[in-house]
C-alpha positions as CSV (number, residue, x, y, z in Angstrom):
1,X,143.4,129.8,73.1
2,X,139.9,128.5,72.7
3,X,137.5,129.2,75.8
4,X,137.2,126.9,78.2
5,X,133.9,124.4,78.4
6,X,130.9,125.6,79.9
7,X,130.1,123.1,82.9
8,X,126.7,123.6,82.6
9,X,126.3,123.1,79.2
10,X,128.6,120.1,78.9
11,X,126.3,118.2,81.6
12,X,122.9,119.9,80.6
13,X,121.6,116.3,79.8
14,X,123.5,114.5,82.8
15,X,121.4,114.1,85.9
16,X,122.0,116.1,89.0
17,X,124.5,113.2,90.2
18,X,126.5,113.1,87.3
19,X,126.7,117.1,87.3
20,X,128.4,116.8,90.5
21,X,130.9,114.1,89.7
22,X,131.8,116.6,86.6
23,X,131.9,119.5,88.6
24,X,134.2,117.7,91.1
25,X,136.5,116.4,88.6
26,X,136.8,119.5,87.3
27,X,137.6,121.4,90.7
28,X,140.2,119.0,91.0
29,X,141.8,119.0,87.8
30,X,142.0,122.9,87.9
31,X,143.5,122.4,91.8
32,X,146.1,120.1,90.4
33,X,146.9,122.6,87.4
34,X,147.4,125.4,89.9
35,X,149.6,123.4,91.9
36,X,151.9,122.6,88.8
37,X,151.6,126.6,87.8
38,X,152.9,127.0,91.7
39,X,155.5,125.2,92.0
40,X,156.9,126.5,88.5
41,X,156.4,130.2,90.0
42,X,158.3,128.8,92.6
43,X,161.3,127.7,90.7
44,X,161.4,130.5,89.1
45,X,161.6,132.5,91.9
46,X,164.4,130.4,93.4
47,X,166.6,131.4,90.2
48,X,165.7,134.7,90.1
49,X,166.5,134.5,93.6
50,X,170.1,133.0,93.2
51,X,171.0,135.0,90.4
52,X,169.9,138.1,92.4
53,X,172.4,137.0,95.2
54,X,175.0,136.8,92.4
55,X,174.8,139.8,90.8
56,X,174.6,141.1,94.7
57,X,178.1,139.5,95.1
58,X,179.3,140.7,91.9
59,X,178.4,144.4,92.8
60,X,180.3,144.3,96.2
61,X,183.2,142.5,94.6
62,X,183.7,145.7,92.3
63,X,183.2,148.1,95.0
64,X,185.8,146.6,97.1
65,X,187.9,147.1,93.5
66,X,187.0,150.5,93.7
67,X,184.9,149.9,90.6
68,X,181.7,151.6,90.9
69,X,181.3,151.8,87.4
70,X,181.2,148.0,87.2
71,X,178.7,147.7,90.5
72,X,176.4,150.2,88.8
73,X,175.3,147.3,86.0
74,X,175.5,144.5,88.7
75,X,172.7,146.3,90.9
76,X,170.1,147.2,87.8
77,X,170.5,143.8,86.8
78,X,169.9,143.0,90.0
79,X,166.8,145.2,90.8
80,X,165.2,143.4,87.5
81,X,165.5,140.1,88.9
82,X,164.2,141.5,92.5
83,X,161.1,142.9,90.7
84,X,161.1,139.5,88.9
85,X,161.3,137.9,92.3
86,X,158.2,140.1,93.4
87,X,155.7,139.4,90.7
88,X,156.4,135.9,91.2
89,X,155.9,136.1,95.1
90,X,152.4,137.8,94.5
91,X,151.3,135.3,91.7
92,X,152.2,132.3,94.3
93,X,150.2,133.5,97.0
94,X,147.3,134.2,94.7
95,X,147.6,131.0,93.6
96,X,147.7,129.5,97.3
97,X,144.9,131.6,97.7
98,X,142.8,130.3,94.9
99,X,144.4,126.7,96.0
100,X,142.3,127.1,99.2
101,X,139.5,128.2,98.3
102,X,139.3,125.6,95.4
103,X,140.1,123.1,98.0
104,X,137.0,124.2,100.1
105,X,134.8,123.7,97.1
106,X,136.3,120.3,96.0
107,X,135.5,119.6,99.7
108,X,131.8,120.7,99.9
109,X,131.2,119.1,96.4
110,X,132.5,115.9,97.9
111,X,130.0,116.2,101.1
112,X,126.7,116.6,98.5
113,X,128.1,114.1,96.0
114,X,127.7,111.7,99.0
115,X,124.6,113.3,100.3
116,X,123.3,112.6,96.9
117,X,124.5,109.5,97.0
118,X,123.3,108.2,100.1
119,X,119.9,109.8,98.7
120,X,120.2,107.8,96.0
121,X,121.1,104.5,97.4
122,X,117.7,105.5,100.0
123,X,115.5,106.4,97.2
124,X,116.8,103.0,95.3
125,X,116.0,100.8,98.2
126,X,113.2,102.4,99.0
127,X,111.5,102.3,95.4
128,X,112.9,98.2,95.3
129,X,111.0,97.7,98.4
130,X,107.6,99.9,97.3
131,X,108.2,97.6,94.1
132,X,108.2,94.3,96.4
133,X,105.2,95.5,98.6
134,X,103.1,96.4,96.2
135,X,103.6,92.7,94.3
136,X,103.1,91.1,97.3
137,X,99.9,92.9,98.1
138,X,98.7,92.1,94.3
139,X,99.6,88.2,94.8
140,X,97.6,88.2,98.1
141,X,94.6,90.0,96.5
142,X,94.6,87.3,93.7
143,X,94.9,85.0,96.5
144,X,92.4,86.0,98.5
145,X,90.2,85.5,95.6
146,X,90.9,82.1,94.7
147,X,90.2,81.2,98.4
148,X,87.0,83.2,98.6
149,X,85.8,81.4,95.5
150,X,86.9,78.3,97.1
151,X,85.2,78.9,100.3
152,X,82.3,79.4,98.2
153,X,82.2,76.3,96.5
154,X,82.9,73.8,99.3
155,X,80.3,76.2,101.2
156,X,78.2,75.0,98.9
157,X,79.7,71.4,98.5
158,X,78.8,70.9,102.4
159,X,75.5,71.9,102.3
160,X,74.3,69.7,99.8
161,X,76.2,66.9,101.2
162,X,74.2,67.7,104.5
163,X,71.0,67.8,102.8
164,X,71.9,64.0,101.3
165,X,72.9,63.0,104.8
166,X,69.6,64.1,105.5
167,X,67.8,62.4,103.0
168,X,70.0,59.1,104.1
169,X,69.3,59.2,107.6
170,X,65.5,59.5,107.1
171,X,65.3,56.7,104.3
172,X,67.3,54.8,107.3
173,X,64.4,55.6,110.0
174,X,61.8,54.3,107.6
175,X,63.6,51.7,106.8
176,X,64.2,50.9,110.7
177,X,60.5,51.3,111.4
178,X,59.2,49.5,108.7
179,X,57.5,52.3,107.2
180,X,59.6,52.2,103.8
181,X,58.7,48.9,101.4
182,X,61.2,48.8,98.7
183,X,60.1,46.8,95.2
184,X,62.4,44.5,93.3
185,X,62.3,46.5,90.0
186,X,62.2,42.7,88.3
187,X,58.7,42.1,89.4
188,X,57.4,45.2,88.1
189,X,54.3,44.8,86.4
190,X,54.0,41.1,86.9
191,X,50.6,41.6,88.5
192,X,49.5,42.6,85.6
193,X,50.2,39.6,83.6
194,X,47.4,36.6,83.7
195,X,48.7,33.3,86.0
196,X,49.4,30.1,84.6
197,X,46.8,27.8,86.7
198,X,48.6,24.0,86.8
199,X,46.0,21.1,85.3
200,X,43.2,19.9,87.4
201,X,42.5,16.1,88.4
202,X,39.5,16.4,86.3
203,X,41.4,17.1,83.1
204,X,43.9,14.5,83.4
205,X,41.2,11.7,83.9
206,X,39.3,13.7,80.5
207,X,42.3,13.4,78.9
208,X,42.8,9.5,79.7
209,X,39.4,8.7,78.6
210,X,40.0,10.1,75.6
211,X,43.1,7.9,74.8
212,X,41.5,4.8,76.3
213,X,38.4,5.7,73.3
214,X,41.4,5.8,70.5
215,X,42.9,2.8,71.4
216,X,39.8,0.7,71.3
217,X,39.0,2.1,68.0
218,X,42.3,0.7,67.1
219,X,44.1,4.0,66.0
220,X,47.5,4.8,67.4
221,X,47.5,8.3,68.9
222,X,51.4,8.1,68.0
223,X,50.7,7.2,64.5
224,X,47.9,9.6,63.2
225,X,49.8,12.2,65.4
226,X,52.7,11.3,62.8
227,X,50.3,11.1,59.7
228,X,48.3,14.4,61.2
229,X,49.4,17.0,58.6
């Protein structure tokens, strides 16, 4: 028969969880095998038993014959199956005795597989909700950046809307007061350029005389104005 796995080796690479399912499984599976050994000890013992009682019957029956030479065989045969009987009896109560205590251990190894387990499920929840916190916390950070640098800039955006309210509310005083002239930029530089006088009484009676002098010489101011090259 080959020996039987090494539980340690065979879950040297499981974790501490899965060592104890193995263990457990194991603990059971031997429980049940002793069991099945048991209760074949026990049948055995039951025949060796009966045929015991026979061969007990058969013995008397031949010494109520008056055949002691007949009980004598009956009652070795018998003895084997009483020594048979025996060494069964002591193997069944070793094996209720290994039953038990294999029983205790399935027990305990039930009570820390769940004591693992709840320390798993703990640790699991736990580690989920570290997990969670600690994006949360990043997400507000990154958040409370983006406001600061908002804040900033609408910091800023009020004070230089102030300082134009200012400036509008003291162009509206001088205006109010009077103090503040404002220039159509159409007429800029128009002081500059020389005014067009309109023509004296004086040169419009010049210029008549001077027509009155061409018509008397007989020239047509239309005509030589026509012929003037």
């Amino acid at each position: 028969m080959e020996p039987a796995e090494n539980p340690r080796q065979s879950s040297a690479d499981a974790d501490p969880y899965q060592r104890q399912q193995l263990l457990l499984m194991q603990v059971h599976q031997a429980l049940q095998d002793l069991e099945t050994t048991r209760r074949r000890f026990m049948q055995q013992a039951a025949t060796a038993q009966a045929q015991a009682e026979d061969l007990k019957e058969q013995a008397i029956d031949a010494l109520n014959a008056g055949r002691d030479d007949m009980a004598r065989p009956a009652l070795r045969r018998r003895s084997t199956f009483v020594a048979e009987i025996a060494a069964l009896e002591q193997h069944i109560q070793e094996i209720l005795s290994e039953e038990e205590r294999l029983a205790q251990l399935e027990q305990k190894l039930g009570a820390q597989i769940e004591i693992l387990r709840a320390r798993q499920q703990l640790a699991a929840a736990r580690r989920t909700a570290a997990g969670a916190q600690v994006r949360i916390g990043e997400a507000l950070y990154g958040v409370s950046d983006e406001l600061t640098d908002v804040a900033l800039a609408l910091d800023q955006n009020e004070q230089e809307t102030e300082m134009l309210q200012a400036r509008a509310n003291a162009i509206t005083d001088l205006a109010g007061r009077g103090s503040l002239v404002l220039s159509d930029p159409l007429l800029r530089g128009a002081s500059k350029q020389a005014s067009v006088q309109p023509e004296t009484s004086a040169d419009i009676e010049s210029q008549l005389d001077l027509l009155r002098q061409e018509l008397a010489s007989g020239s047509d101011p239309h005509t030589e104005a026509h012929h003037d090259p």
